[in-house]
C-alpha positions in Angstrom: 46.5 -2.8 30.6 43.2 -2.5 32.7 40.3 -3.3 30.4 37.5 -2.4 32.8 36.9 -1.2 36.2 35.5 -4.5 38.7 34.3 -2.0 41.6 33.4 1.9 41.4 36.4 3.4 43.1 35.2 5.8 46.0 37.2 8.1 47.5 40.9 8.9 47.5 43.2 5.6 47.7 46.6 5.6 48.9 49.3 5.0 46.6 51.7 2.7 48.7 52.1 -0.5 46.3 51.9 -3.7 48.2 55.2 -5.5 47.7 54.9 -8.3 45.4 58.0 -10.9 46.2 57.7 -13.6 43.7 61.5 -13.9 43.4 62.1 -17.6 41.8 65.8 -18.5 41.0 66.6 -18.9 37.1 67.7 -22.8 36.4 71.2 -22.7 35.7 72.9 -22.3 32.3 72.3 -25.9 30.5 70.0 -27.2 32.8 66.5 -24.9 31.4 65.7 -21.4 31.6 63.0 -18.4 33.0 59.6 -17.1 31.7 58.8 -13.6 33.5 56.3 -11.0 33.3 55.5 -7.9 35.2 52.6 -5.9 35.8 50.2 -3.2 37.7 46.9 -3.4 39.2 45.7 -0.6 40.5 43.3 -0.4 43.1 39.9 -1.9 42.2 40.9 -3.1 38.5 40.3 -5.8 36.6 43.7 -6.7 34.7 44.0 -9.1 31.2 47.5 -8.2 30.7 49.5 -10.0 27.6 53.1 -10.0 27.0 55.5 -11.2 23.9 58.5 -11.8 23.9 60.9 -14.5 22.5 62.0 -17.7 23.7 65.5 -17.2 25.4 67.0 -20.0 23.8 69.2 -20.5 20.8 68.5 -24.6 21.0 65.2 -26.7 21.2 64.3 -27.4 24.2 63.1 -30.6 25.7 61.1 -29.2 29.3 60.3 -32.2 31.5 59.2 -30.2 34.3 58.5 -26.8 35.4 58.4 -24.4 38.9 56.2 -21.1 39.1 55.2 -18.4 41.9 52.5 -15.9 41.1 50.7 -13.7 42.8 48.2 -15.0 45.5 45.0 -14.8 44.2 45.9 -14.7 40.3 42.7 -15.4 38.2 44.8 -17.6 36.0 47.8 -17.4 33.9 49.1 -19.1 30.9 51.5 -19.6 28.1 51.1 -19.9 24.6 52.9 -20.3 21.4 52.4 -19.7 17.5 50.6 -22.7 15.7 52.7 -24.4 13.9 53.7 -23.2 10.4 52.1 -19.8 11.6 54.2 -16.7 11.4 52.7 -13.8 13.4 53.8 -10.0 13.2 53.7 -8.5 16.3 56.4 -6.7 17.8 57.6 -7.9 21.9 55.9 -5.6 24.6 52.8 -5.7 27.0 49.8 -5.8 25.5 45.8 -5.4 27.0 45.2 -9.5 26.3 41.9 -8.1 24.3 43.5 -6.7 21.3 45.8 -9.6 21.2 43.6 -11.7 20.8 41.4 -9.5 18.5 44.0 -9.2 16.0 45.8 -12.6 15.8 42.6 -15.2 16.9 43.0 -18.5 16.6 47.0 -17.8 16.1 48.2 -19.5 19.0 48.2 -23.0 20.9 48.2 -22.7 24.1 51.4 -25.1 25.8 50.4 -24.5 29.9 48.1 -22.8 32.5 47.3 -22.6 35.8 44.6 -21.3 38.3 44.5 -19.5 41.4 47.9 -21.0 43.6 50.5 -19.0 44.3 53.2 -21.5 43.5 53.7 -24.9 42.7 55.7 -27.6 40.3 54.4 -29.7 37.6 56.7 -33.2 36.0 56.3 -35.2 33.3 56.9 -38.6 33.2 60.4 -39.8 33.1 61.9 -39.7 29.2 58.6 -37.0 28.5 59.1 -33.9 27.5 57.5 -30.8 25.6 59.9 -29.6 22.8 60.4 -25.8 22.3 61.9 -24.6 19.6 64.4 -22.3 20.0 64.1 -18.3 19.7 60.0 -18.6 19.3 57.3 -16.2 20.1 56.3 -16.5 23.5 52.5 -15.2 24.8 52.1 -15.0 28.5 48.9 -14.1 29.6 47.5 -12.9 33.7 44.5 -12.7 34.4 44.4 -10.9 38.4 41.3 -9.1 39.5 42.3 -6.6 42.4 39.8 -6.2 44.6 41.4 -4.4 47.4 42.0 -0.7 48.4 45.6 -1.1 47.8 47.2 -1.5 44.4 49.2 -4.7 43.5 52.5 -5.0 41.5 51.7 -8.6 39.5 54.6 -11.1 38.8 54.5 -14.4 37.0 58.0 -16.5 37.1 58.2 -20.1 35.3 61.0 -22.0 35.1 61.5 -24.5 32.4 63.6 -27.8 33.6 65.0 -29.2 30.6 66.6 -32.8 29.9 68.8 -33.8 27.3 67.7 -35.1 23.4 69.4 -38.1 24.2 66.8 -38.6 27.2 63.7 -37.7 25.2 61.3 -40.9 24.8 58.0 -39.1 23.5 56.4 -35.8 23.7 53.0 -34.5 24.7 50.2 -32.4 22.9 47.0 -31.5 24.2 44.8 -28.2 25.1 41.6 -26.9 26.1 38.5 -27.9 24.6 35.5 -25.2 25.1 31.9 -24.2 25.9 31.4 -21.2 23.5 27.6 -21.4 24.1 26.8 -20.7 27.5 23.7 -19.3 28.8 22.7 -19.1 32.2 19.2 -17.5 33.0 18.7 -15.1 35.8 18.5 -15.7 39.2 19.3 -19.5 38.6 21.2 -22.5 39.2 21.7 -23.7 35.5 24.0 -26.9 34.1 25.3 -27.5 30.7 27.2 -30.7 29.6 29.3 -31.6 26.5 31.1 -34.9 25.0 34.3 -35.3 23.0 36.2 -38.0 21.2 39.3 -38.4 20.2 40.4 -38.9 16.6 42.8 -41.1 17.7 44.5 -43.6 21.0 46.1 -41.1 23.5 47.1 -41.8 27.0 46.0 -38.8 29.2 48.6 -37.4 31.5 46.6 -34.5 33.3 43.3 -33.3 33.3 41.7 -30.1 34.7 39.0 -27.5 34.8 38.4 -23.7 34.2 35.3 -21.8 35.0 34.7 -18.1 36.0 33.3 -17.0 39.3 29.6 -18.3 39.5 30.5 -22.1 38.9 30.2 -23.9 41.5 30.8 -27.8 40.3 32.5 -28.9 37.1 32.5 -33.1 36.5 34.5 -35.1 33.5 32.7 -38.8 33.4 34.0 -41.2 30.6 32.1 -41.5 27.5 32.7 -44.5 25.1 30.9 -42.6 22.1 27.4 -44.0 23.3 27.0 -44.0 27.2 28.5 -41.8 30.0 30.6 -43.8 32.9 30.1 -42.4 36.2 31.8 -39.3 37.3 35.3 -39.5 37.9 36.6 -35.9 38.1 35.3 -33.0 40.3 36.1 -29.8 41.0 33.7 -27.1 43.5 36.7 -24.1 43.7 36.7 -21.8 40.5 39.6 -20.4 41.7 41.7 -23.8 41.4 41.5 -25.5 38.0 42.8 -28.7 39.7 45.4 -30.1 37.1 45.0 -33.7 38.0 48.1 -35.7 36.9 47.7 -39.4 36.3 50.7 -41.8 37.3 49.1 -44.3 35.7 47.7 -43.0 32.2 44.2 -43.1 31.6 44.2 -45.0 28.1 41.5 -43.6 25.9 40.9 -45.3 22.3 39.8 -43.4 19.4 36.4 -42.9 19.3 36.0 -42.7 22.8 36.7 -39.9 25.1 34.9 -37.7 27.9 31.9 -35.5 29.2 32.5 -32.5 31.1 29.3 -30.7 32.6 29.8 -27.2 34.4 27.3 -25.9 37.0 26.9 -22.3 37.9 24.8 -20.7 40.2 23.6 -16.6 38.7 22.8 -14.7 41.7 22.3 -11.6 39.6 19.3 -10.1 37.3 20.8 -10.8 34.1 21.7 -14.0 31.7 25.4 -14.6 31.8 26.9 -15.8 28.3 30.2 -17.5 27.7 33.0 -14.7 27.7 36.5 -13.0 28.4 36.1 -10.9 31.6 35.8 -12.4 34.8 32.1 -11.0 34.9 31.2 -13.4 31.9 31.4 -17.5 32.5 33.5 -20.2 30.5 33.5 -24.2 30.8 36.9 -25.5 29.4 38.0 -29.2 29.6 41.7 -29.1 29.5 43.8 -32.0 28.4 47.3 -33.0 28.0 48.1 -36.9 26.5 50.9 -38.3 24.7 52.1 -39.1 21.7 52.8 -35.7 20.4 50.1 -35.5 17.4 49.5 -32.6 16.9 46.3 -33.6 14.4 45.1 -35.5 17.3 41.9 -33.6 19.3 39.0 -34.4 21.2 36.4 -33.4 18.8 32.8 -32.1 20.0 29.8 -34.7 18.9 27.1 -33.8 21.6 26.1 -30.9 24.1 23.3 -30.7 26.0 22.0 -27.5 24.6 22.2 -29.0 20.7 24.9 -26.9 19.5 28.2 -28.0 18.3 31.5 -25.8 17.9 34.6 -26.2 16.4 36.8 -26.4 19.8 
């Protein structure tokens, strides 16, 4: 559903669709399964569109790697699940991502993401997997901003490559940890940092970034609990979250964990806050480790602005 109109629409627009192709072939039976959702963007729209629907599995599944294709130029999309021991009531069907979140806040862990490419594959280690159970609520989330004359049918496919039980070694847990008090003055190039630890030993897997469209640098530097190491993680394309995945783990002790600082530069006459559309800003670590814990989190102790959130 479009939530707000990103440019004034002048004059009459044609009303051929650009083709969208995305076509990704389904895994076959056994061997994993396919994530789809459909949209429109009509010409000049911004588009947070949500969809639920279930799971299409009868079995848990062990995914040890996944395929997608989306739509070039995608703000980001993601998928998200229930919390555990949560039971939502929401009926399947496409939703403006807005009221979903309205309504069920705070409801939902979210299990993978991407930013900006059109396509791409992402593996766990060998014996890894993330376990789904069967027949859950599924929330897929695309975020597309369609700046053209021309509207845009909008696609996301994801495949799910499963392995057998038998095969599974460990499992993996993670998320994003977040910014929610962001203010960037007019007219300004403005920074803001924050450090996390983690309540307990994790080996990180991947790491990556998310920031709307006036950041221009995001950085992740160690941080032992009382200095910063020296930057080890950058990132100067808000379009691309560049998921970083680590052959060889980054071990991180409890106690200890990261700083991520996001820079943005405000080219317009008013202060930007943290926010939802793309015309607001955000500055999200994202994280994925193993073991599976799912009490394990890198908790907030410092930011450079004095204020502390429960992320």
């Amino acid at each position: 559903m479009v939530f707000s109109l990103f440019i004034a629409l002048i004059g009459c627009q044609s009303e051929e669709v650009v083709p969208a192709p995305g076509l990704l072939e389904p895994p076959p039976e056994g061997e994993g399964f396919q994530l789809e959702m459909t949209g429109h963007a009509p010409a000049f729209t911004e588009v947070w569109q949500c969809e639920v629907y279930d799971v299409p599995t009868d079995l848990i599944s062990y995914v040890n790697w996944i395929e997608y294709t989306q739509n070039e130029g995608t703000h980001h999309m993601t998928l998200s699940v229930p919390n555990l021991g949560t039971t939502l009531d929401i009926e399947n069907g496409s939703y403006d991502c807005e009221e979903i979140y309205e309504s069920t806040m705070g409801a939902w862990t979210m299990i993978y993401g991407n930013q900006g490419t059109p396509e791409g594959e992402m593996h766990l280690p060998d014996g890894v997997a993330a376990s789904l159970p069967p027949n859950m609520k599924m929330l897929h989330e695309v975020h597309y901003v369609n700046a053209s004359s021309e509207p845009v049918d909008l696609y996301s496919r994801v495949n799910a490559w499963t392995i057998p039980e038998g095969q599974v070694g460990d499992g993996i847990w993670g998320g994003s940890v977040r910014d929610e008090n962001i203010f960037i003055p007019a007219q300004s190039e403005h920074t803001e940092w924050s450090r996390c630890v983690f309540n307990r030993d994790v080996e990180i897997l991947f790491l990556a970034s998310h920031t709307h469209e006036k950041g221009v640098l995001f950085e992740i530097a160690p941080f032992d609990g009382e200095q910063v190491g020296e930057v080890f993680y950058t990132n100067d394309d808000w379009h691309d979250p560049k998921i970083v995945q680590y052959e060889e783990t980054i071990i991180v002790p409890a106690g200890e964990g990261f700083q991520w600082s996001c820079t943005w530069a405000n080219d317009t006459d008013e202060e930007i806050t943290y926010g939802l559309n793309a015309s607001d800003e955000m500055c999200n670590l994202a994280v994925v480790h193993t073991p599976f814990d799912v009490s394990s989190a890198c908790e907030v102790v410092e930011t450079s602005d004095g204020v502390l959130w429960d992320g």
